[in-house]
N, C-alpha and C positions, 0 to 999 in steps of 0.2 A: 595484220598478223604480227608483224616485228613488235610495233608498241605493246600489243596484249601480253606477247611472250616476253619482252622486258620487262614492263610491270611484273608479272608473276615471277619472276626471276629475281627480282632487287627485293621484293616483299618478303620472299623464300629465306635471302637472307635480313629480313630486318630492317635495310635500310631506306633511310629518305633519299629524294631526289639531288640533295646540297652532298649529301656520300657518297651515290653511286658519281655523282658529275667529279667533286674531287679526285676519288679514284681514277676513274679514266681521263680526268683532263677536258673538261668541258665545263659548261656552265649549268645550272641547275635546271636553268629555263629551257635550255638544249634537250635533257634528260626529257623534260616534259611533254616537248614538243615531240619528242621517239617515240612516247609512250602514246601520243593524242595520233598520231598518224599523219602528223603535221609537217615534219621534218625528216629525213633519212640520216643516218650520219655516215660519215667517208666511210672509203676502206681500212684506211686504220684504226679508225675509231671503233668499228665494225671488230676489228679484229681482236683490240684490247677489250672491248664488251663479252665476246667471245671466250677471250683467254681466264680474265676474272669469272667467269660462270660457269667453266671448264664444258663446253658445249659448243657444238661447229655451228660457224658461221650458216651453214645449211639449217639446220634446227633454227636458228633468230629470224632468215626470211621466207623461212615455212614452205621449204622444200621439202624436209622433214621432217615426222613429229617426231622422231628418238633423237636426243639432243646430243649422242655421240654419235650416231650417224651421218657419214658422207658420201653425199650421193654422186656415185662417180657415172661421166658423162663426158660422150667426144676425147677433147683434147684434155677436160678436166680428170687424167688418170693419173695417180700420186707420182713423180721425177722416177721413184724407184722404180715403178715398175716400166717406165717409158724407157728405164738403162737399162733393162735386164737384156732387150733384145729382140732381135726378129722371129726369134722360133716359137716365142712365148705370145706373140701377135694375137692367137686364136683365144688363149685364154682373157688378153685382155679384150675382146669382140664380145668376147661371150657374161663378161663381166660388165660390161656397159651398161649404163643407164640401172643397174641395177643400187640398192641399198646393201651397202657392206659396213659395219663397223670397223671401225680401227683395227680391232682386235686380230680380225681374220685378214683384212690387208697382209698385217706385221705374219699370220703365219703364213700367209699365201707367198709371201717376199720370202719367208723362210726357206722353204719349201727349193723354190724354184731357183736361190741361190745354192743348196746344196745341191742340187743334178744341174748346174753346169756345168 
């Protein structure tokens, strides 16, 4: 799943395997081996692939097919809303395991920072 979805991603924009590996700091044959199912790369590598293809880490290891979605899970709940508090406990129960984009995170944090 990772290497399919990087291929389609690097191609998206344009470039070869010697661009996308410059960009993020690895080697060409690296890029390659991501793409053949050969290789995994770290967590930072992971994350700077990530960031240049403006798409969550969740979307590259196909936990997700929407490439702004993160799938929140457990302990995986974004710091904000882990600060907001004990009273807000139920909402994040209930948000669990489910697919939320960014978008509604930012207004759900919204939200529940102004009725503090």
């Amino acid at each position: 799943m990772f290497g399919r979805r990087l291929k389609l991603l690097r191609e998206s924009k344009e470039l070869y395997q010697k661009d996308l590996a410059k960009i993020i700091g690895v080697s060409s044959g690296a890029i390659g081996m991501y793409e053949n199912d050969k290789r995994t790369p770290d967590f930072e590598t992971l994350k700077k692939i990530a960031n240049y293809f403006n798409v969550s880490t969740d979307y590259l290891l196909g936990i997700v097919d929407d490439p702004s979605v993160i799938k929140v899970s457990g302990d995986n709940l974004p710091d904000e809303l882990k600060e907001i508090g004990i009273q807000y406990l139920t909402l994040a129960k209930e948000m669990q395991d489910k697919e939320i984009p960014p978008e509604d995170i930012k207004k759900i944090l919204d939200v529940l920072k102004k009725n503090k």
